[in-house]
C-alpha positions, 0 to 999 in steps of 0.5 A: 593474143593476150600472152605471147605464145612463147612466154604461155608455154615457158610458164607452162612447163615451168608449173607442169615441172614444179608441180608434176616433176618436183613434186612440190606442193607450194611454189611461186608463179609471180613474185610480186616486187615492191622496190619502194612505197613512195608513191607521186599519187595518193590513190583512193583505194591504196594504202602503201603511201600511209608508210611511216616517211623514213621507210617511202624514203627508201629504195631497195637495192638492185642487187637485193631485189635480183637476188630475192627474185631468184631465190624465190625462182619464179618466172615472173616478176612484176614490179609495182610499189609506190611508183617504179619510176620513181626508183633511181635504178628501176632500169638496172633492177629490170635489165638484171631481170631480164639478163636471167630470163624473167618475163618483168612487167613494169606497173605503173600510174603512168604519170612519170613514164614520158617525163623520166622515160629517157633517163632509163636505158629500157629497150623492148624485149619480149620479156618486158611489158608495161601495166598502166593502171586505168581504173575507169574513163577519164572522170572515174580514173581521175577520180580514183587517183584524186588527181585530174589529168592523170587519164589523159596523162595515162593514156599518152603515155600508153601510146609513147610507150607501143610506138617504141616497140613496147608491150603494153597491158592495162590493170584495171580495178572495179569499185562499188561504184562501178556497174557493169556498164562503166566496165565495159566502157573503159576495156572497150575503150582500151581494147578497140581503141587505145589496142592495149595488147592485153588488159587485167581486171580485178575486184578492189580488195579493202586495204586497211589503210586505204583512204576510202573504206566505203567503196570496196566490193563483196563476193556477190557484187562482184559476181553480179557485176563481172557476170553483167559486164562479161554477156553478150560476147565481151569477155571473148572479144576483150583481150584479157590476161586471165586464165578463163577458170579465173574468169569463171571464179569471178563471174560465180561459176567456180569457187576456190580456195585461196593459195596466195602463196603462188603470187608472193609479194617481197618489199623493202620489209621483206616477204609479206605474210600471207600476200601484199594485200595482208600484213602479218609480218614478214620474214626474210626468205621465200623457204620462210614465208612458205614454211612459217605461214599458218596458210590454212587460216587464211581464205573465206571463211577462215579470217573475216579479213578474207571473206570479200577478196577475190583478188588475182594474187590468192585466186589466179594460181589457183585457177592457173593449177586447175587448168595444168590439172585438167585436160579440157580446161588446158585445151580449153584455155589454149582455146581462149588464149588464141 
Protein backbone atom coordinates (compact mmCIF):
# COMPACT_ATOMS: atom_id res chain seq x y z
CA UNK A 1 0.00 0.00 0.00
CA UNK A 2 1.23 3.60 -0.82
CA UNK A 3 1.63 4.75 3.50
CA UNK A 4 2.25 1.92 5.67
CA UNK A 5 -0.51 1.28 7.46
CA UNK A 6 1.03 2.00 10.83
CA UNK A 7 2.19 5.45 9.94
CA UNK A 8 -1.67 6.41 8.27
CA UNK A 9 -3.24 5.63 11.31
CA UNK A 10 -0.70 7.55 13.74
CA UNK A 11 -1.42 10.55 11.25
CA UNK A 12 -4.55 9.86 11.70
CA UNK A 13 -5.02 10.27 15.28
CA UNK A 14 -2.69 12.84 15.58
CA UNK A 15 -5.41 15.15 12.88
CA UNK A 16 -8.38 13.58 14.69
CA UNK A 17 -6.77 14.91 18.33
CA UNK A 18 -5.86 18.32 16.78
CA UNK A 19 -8.74 18.90 15.14
CA UNK A 20 -11.71 17.14 17.43
CA UNK A 21 -9.86 17.04 20.96
CA UNK A 22 -7.60 20.28 20.93
CA UNK A 23 -9.89 21.78 19.30
CA UNK A 24 -7.52 23.83 17.36
CA UNK A 25 -8.41 25.51 14.35
CA UNK A 26 -4.93 25.66 12.49
CA UNK A 27 -2.00 23.20 12.85
CA UNK A 28 0.43 21.60 10.84
CA UNK A 29 0.42 18.20 9.00
CA UNK A 30 3.79 18.38 7.30
CA UNK A 31 6.82 20.72 8.19
CA UNK A 32 8.38 21.31 5.08
CA UNK A 33 12.25 21.84 6.04
CA UNK A 34 14.60 23.54 4.12
CA UNK A 35 18.16 23.24 5.69
CA UNK A 36 19.81 25.08 2.99
CA UNK A 37 19.29 26.59 -0.74
CA UNK A 38 22.42 25.17 -2.36
CA UNK A 39 21.54 23.18 -4.73
CA UNK A 40 24.16 20.84 -7.58
CA UNK A 41 21.32 21.28 -10.14
CA UNK A 42 19.73 24.20 -11.77
CA UNK A 43 16.23 23.23 -12.49
CA UNK A 44 14.11 24.82 -14.95
CA UNK A 45 11.29 25.14 -12.84
CA UNK A 46 12.97 25.92 -9.57
CA UNK A 47 14.06 29.01 -8.04
CA UNK A 48 15.67 28.48 -4.82
CA UNK A 49 19.44 28.55 -6.46
CA UNK A 50 18.52 32.40 -7.31
CA UNK A 51 19.32 33.12 -3.52
CA UNK A 52 21.89 35.87 -2.93
CA UNK A 53 25.78 33.45 -2.62
CA UNK A 54 26.24 34.47 1.11
CA UNK A 55 22.75 32.79 1.99
CA UNK A 56 23.22 29.06 -0.72
CA UNK A 57 26.51 29.24 1.49
CA UNK A 58 24.90 28.53 4.52
CA UNK A 59 23.66 25.34 6.41
CA UNK A 60 21.10 25.31 8.98
CA UNK A 61 22.23 23.86 12.32
CA UNK A 62 21.08 20.60 13.37
CA UNK A 63 19.79 21.63 16.49
CA UNK A 64 17.67 24.62 15.06
CA UNK A 65 16.40 22.41 12.56
CA UNK A 66 15.21 19.80 15.32
CA UNK A 67 14.09 22.45 17.34
CA UNK A 68 11.55 24.23 14.77
CA UNK A 69 10.17 20.87 13.94
CA UNK A 70 9.03 20.44 17.32
CA UNK A 71 7.83 23.48 18.19
CA UNK A 72 5.70 23.39 15.19
CA UNK A 73 4.88 19.69 16.38
CA UNK A 74 4.07 17.86 13.22
CA UNK A 75 4.34 14.50 12.58
CA UNK A 76 5.74 14.77 9.49
CA UNK A 77 8.69 16.37 8.17
CA UNK A 78 10.09 16.49 4.78
CA UNK A 79 13.37 17.69 4.12
CA UNK A 80 14.11 19.35 0.77
CA UNK A 81 15.96 22.53 0.14
CA UNK A 82 18.67 22.81 -2.33
CA UNK A 83 20.16 19.53 -2.23
CA UNK A 84 20.11 17.47 1.21
CA UNK A 85 23.14 15.96 0.50
CA UNK A 86 24.80 18.48 0.05
CA UNK A 87 24.33 19.57 3.92
CA UNK A 88 27.48 18.05 5.86
CA UNK A 89 24.99 16.64 8.67
CA UNK A 90 21.84 15.94 6.78
CA UNK A 91 22.12 12.20 8.88
CA UNK A 92 22.52 13.83 12.33
CA UNK A 93 19.60 16.32 11.37
CA UNK A 94 17.28 12.88 10.30
CA UNK A 95 18.62 10.78 13.16
CA UNK A 96 17.67 13.34 15.86
CA UNK A 97 14.22 13.37 13.69
CA UNK A 98 13.69 10.07 14.09
CA UNK A 99 14.86 9.54 17.88
CA UNK A 100 11.67 11.99 18.61
CA UNK A 101 9.13 9.86 16.39
CA UNK A 102 8.98 11.93 13.21
CA UNK A 103 8.06 10.04 9.81
CA UNK A 104 11.10 12.04 7.77
CA UNK A 105 11.23 11.98 4.03
CA UNK A 106 14.46 12.79 2.55
CA UNK A 107 13.85 14.54 -1.23
CA UNK A 108 16.32 14.66 -3.38
CA UNK A 109 17.37 14.92 -7.22
CA UNK A 110 19.38 11.73 -6.64
CA UNK A 111 22.41 13.09 -8.27
CA UNK A 112 24.64 12.70 -4.96
CA UNK A 113 22.98 9.66 -2.89
CA UNK A 114 25.48 6.80 -4.36
CA UNK A 115 28.52 9.17 -4.47
CA UNK A 116 28.13 10.62 -0.67
CA UNK A 117 25.62 7.98 0.73
CA UNK A 118 28.58 6.03 2.89
CA UNK A 119 29.71 9.34 4.29
CA UNK A 120 26.12 9.40 6.34
CA UNK A 121 25.15 7.07 9.06
CA UNK A 122 21.41 6.39 7.76
CA UNK A 123 20.18 3.00 8.36
CA UNK A 124 16.36 2.22 7.44
CA UNK A 125 13.90 2.82 9.74
CA UNK A 126 10.12 2.79 8.97
CA UNK A 127 10.27 6.48 9.87
CA UNK A 128 12.55 7.28 7.11
CA UNK A 129 11.64 7.36 3.18
CA UNK A 130 13.47 8.65 0.18
CA UNK A 131 11.63 11.05 -2.45
CA UNK A 132 13.65 10.97 -5.80
CA UNK A 133 12.20 13.69 -8.03
CA UNK A 134 11.77 12.17 -11.62
CA UNK A 135 9.53 14.74 -13.58
CA UNK A 136 9.16 12.64 -16.78
CA UNK A 137 11.61 9.72 -18.84
CA UNK A 138 14.73 10.21 -19.35
CA UNK A 139 14.91 13.13 -22.19
CA UNK A 140 11.96 15.23 -20.38
CA UNK A 141 13.65 14.83 -16.77
CA UNK A 142 17.02 15.50 -18.12
CA UNK A 143 15.50 18.30 -19.93
CA UNK A 144 13.61 19.48 -16.64
CA UNK A 145 16.90 19.48 -14.83
CA UNK A 146 18.96 21.12 -17.86
CA UNK A 147 21.54 18.50 -17.11
CA UNK A 148 21.75 14.84 -19.13
CA UNK A 149 22.50 11.85 -17.24
CA UNK A 150 20.66 12.66 -13.95
CA UNK A 151 17.51 10.04 -15.07
CA UNK A 152 19.76 7.44 -15.33
CA UNK A 153 21.46 8.65 -12.55
CA UNK A 154 18.01 8.79 -10.57
CA UNK A 155 16.84 5.90 -11.15
CA UNK A 156 20.37 4.01 -10.09
CA UNK A 157 20.16 5.56 -7.19
CA UNK A 158 16.32 4.42 -6.71
CA UNK A 159 17.71 0.78 -6.84
CA UNK A 160 20.74 1.50 -4.53
CA UNK A 161 18.84 2.74 -2.22
CA UNK A 162 15.44 -0.24 -1.90
CA UNK A 163 18.47 -2.89 -1.95
CA UNK A 164 19.50 -1.59 1.24
CA UNK A 165 15.96 -1.81 2.97
CA UNK A 166 14.73 1.87 2.03
CA UNK A 167 11.72 3.11 1.47
CA UNK A 168 11.57 4.74 -1.56
CA UNK A 169 8.61 7.15 -3.04
CA UNK A 170 8.95 9.40 -6.60
CA UNK A 171 7.84 13.36 -6.49
CA UNK A 172 6.88 13.77 -9.91
CA UNK A 173 5.92 17.41 -11.38
CA UNK A 174 3.91 18.09 -14.66
CA UNK A 175 4.49 21.11 -17.01
CA UNK A 176 2.48 22.67 -19.81
CA UNK A 177 4.47 20.59 -21.88
CA UNK A 178 3.11 17.29 -20.47
CA UNK A 179 -0.08 15.31 -21.77
CA UNK A 180 -1.69 13.08 -20.33
CA UNK A 181 0.38 10.49 -22.18
CA UNK A 182 3.78 11.51 -21.03
CA UNK A 183 2.12 11.06 -17.43
CA UNK A 184 1.07 7.76 -17.63
CA UNK A 185 4.72 6.68 -19.25
CA UNK A 186 6.82 7.77 -16.38
CA UNK A 187 4.33 6.66 -13.26
CA UNK A 188 4.01 3.46 -15.42
CA UNK A 189 7.41 3.20 -15.47
CA UNK A 190 7.78 3.79 -11.95
CA UNK A 191 5.00 1.96 -10.77
CA UNK A 192 5.36 -1.43 -12.70
CA UNK A 193 9.00 -1.31 -13.36
CA UNK A 194 11.16 0.48 -11.33
CA UNK A 195 8.33 -0.93 -8.14
CA UNK A 196 8.80 2.59 -6.49
CA UNK A 197 6.79 1.96 -3.20
CA UNK A 198 4.76 5.03 -3.83
CA UNK A 199 4.61 7.81 -6.16
CA UNK A 200 3.40 11.75 -5.54
CA UNK A 201 2.58 14.08 -8.37
CA UNK A 202 1.78 17.58 -8.65
CA UNK A 203 0.88 20.50 -11.13
CA UNK A 204 4.18 22.91 -11.22
CA UNK A 205 3.37 26.09 -9.67
CA UNK A 206 4.95 29.24 -11.12
CA UNK A 207 7.83 30.45 -8.79
CA UNK A 208 8.66 33.87 -9.42
CA UNK A 209 12.31 33.34 -9.93
CA UNK A 210 12.10 30.39 -11.69
CA UNK A 211 14.14 30.28 -15.12
CA UNK A 212 11.19 29.21 -17.12
CA UNK A 213 8.18 31.26 -16.62
CA UNK A 214 6.37 30.01 -19.90
CA UNK A 215 5.58 26.56 -19.02
CA UNK A 216 3.73 26.46 -15.89
CA UNK A 217 -0.13 25.26 -15.80
CA UNK A 218 -3.48 26.83 -15.21
CA UNK A 219 -6.44 25.29 -13.35
CA UNK A 220 -8.35 23.80 -16.35
CA UNK A 221 -5.01 22.24 -17.69
CA UNK A 222 -4.47 20.79 -15.00
CA UNK A 223 -7.97 19.45 -14.55
CA UNK A 224 -7.97 18.15 -18.20
CA UNK A 225 -4.66 16.79 -17.95
CA UNK A 226 -4.81 14.67 -14.63
CA UNK A 227 -8.52 13.73 -15.59
CA UNK A 228 -7.05 12.20 -19.10
CA UNK A 229 -4.00 10.69 -17.35
CA UNK A 230 -6.01 8.99 -14.21
CA UNK A 231 -9.09 7.03 -16.89
CA UNK A 232 -9.01 3.68 -17.65
CA UNK A 233 -8.18 2.32 -13.99
CA UNK A 234 -4.45 4.23 -13.86
CA UNK A 235 -5.24 5.99 -10.73
CA UNK A 236 -6.23 3.01 -8.68
CA UNK A 237 -3.45 0.82 -10.00
CA UNK A 238 -0.77 3.46 -9.81
CA UNK A 239 0.52 3.40 -6.26
CA UNK A 240 -0.16 7.00 -5.25
CA UNK A 241 0.75 8.92 -2.00
CA UNK A 242 -2.38 10.98 -2.02
CA UNK A 243 -5.54 11.35 -0.43
CA UNK A 244 -8.35 10.21 -3.07
CA UNK A 245 -10.26 13.99 -2.25
CA UNK A 246 -6.75 15.33 -3.24
CA UNK A 247 -7.09 13.43 -6.29
CA UNK A 248 -10.37 14.17 -6.94
CA UNK A 249 -9.54 18.15 -6.36
CA UNK A 250 -6.93 17.65 -9.33
CA UNK A 251 -9.11 16.05 -11.85
CA UNK A 252 -11.86 18.93 -11.20
CA UNK A 253 -14.11 16.80 -9.16
CA UNK A 254 -13.99 19.02 -6.08
CA UNK A 255 -13.00 22.47 -5.22
CA UNK A 256 -11.06 23.69 -2.15
CA UNK A 257 -9.89 26.40 -0.38
CA UNK A 258 -6.57 26.88 0.11
CA UNK A 259 -4.94 26.10 4.07
CA UNK A 260 -1.40 26.37 3.62
CA UNK A 261 -0.90 26.69 6.89
CA UNK A 262 -1.12 22.62 7.37
CA UNK A 263 2.06 22.30 5.08
CA UNK A 264 4.14 25.20 6.63
CA UNK A 265 7.80 25.56 5.07
CA UNK A 266 10.91 26.56 7.84
CA UNK A 267 14.09 27.54 5.93
CA UNK A 268 17.39 29.08 6.71
CA UNK A 269 15.25 32.63 6.71
CA UNK A 270 12.83 31.10 9.05
CA UNK A 271 8.93 30.55 8.61
CA UNK A 272 7.57 31.53 5.01
CA UNK A 273 4.77 33.55 4.91
CA UNK A 274 2.17 32.23 3.69
CA UNK A 275 4.24 28.59 2.27
CA UNK A 276 7.47 27.82 0.66
CA UNK A 277 5.97 28.54 -2.92
CA UNK A 278 5.22 32.56 -1.70
CA UNK A 279 7.45 34.76 0.12
CA UNK A 280 5.94 37.28 1.94
CA UNK A 281 8.41 37.39 4.66
CA UNK A 282 8.99 35.22 7.45
CA UNK A 283 8.84 35.20 11.09
CA UNK A 284 10.59 33.43 13.77
CA UNK A 285 8.01 30.65 15.07
CA UNK A 286 5.42 28.60 13.91
CA UNK A 287 2.70 30.49 16.85
CA UNK A 288 4.05 33.38 14.51
CA UNK A 289 3.25 32.31 11.21
CA UNK A 290 -0.25 30.99 12.09
CA UNK A 291 -1.11 34.04 14.29
CA UNK A 292 0.34 36.95 11.82
CA UNK A 293 -0.36 35.87 8.48
CA UNK A 294 -3.32 37.59 6.93
CA UNK A 295 -4.54 33.57 5.48
CA UNK A 296 -7.84 34.98 4.22
CA UNK A 297 -6.09 37.02 1.44
CA UNK A 298 -4.30 34.17 0.07
CA UNK A 299 -6.24 31.43 -2.18
CA UNK A 300 -7.78 31.88 -5.85
CA UNK A 301 -9.59 34.50 -6.19
CA UNK A 302 -8.16 36.48 -3.66
CA UNK A 303 -4.23 37.08 -4.54
CA UNK A 304 -3.82 36.69 -8.76
CA UNK A 305 -0.60 34.92 -7.59
CA UNK A 306 -2.89 32.11 -6.21
CA UNK A 307 -5.29 31.88 -9.24
CA UNK A 308 -3.10 28.87 -11.36
CA UNK A 309 -1.68 26.69 -7.75
CA UNK A 310 -3.23 23.81 -6.95
CA UNK A 311 -0.13 22.73 -5.24
CA UNK A 312 0.08 19.82 -2.46
CA UNK A 313 1.12 22.12 0.08
CA UNK A 314 -2.32 24.45 0.16
CA UNK A 315 -4.70 21.72 -1.14
CA UNK A 316 -3.68 18.41 0.57
CA UNK A 317 -4.53 19.36 4.25
CA UNK A 318 -7.44 20.39 3.06
CA UNK A 319 -8.45 17.14 1.47
CA UNK A 320 -6.77 15.25 4.40
CA UNK A 321 -9.37 17.45 6.86
CA UNK A 322 -12.29 16.56 4.65
CA UNK A 323 -11.84 13.03 4.81
CA UNK A 324 -11.21 13.07 8.86
CA UNK A 325 -14.73 15.16 8.57
CA UNK A 326 -16.68 12.64 6.71
CA UNK A 327 -17.48 9.17 7.44
CA UNK A 328 -17.73 7.63 3.75
CA UNK A 329 -14.85 9.76 2.50
CA UNK A 330 -12.67 8.00 5.78
CA UNK A 331 -13.82 4.67 4.75
CA UNK A 332 -13.52 5.62 1.31
CA UNK A 333 -9.78 6.47 1.67
CA UNK A 334 -8.97 3.50 3.63
CA UNK A 335 -10.55 1.91 0.92
CA UNK A 336 -8.11 3.15 -1.78
CA UNK A 337 -5.13 3.09 0.44
CA UNK A 338 -5.40 -0.61 0.71
Amino acid sequence: MPVPIRQALEIGWYTFSQKYIKRREKFPLVVELEPLFACNLACNGCGKIQHPHEVLRQRMPVQQAVDAVMEAGAPVVSIAGGEPFMHPQIDVMINELIKRRRYVVLCTNAELVRKRFDRFDLKPSRYLSFAIHIDGLRERHDESVSKEGVFDEAIEAIKFLKERGFRVTTNSTFFNTDTPQTIIDVLNYLNDDVKVDSLMISPAYAYEKAPDQDHFLGVTETRELFRKAFADGNRKRWRLNHSPLFLDFLEGKVDYDCTAWGIPSYSLLGWQKPCYLMGDGYVKTYKELVETTEWEKYGRGKDPRCNNCMAHCGYEPTAVLATMGSLKEGLRALREQG
